[in-house]
C-alpha positions in Angstrom: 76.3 -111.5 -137.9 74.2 -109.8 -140.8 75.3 -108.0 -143.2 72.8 -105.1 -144.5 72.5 -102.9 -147.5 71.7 -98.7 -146.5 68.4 -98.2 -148.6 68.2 -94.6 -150.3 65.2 -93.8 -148.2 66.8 -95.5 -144.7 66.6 -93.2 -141.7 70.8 -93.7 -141.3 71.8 -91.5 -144.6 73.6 -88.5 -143.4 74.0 -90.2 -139.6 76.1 -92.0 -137.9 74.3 -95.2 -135.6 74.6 -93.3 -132.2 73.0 -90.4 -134.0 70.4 -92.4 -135.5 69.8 -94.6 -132.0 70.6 -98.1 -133.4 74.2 -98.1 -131.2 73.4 -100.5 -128.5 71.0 -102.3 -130.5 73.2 -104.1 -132.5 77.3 -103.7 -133.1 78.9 -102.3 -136.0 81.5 -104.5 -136.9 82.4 -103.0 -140.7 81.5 -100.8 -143.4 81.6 -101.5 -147.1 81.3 -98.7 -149.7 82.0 -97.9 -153.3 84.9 -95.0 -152.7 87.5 -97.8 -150.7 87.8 -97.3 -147.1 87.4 -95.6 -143.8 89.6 -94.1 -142.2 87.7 -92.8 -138.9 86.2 -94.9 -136.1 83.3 -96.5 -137.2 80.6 -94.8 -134.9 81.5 -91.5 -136.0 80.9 -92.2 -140.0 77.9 -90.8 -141.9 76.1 -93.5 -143.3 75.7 -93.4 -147.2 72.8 -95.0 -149.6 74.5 -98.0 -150.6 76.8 -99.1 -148.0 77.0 -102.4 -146.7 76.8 -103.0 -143.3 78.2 -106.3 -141.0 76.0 -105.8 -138.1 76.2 -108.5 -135.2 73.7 -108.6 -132.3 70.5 -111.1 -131.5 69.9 -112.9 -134.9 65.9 -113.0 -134.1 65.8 -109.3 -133.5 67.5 -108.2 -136.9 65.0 -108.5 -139.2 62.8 -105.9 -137.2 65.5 -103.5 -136.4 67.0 -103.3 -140.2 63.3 -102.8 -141.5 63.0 -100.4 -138.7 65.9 -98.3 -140.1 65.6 -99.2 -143.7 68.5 -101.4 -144.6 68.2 -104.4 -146.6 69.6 -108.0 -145.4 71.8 -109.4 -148.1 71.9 -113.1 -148.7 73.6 -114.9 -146.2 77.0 -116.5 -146.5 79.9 -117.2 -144.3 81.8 -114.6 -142.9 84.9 -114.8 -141.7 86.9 -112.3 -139.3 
């Protein structure tokens, strides 16, 4: 699992993963943002500049997929679910 920052210039702002083709690259597994939660299914929510993503898929093939779509990885630390 990763967990990845939306960058203000990333190509998911305004789209949801399936729109943006990164469903069934990686799973979404949560969304952080500043206004509380979601309350929709999680492949239907517009991405915002800002929110923090907990991505799982193939560790090696993160780093080029979140450059690819412009997120950030944030330091990594356990996560727990």
């Amino acid at each position: 699992m990763v967990e990845a920052v939306v960058a203000p210039n990333s190509r998911l702002v305004g789209r949801s993963l399936p729109e943006a083709g990164l469903a069934g690259r990686v799973s979404l597994l949560g969304i952080g943002r500043q206004e509380g939660k979601t309350l929709m299914r999680l492949r239907r929510v517009k991405l915002q500049a800002g929110d923090v993503l907990v991505l799982q898929g193939e560790l090696s093939s993160m780093p080029p997929v979140l450059a690819e779509f412009g997120c950030l990885p944030l330091a990594e630390r356990r996560l727990r679910l």
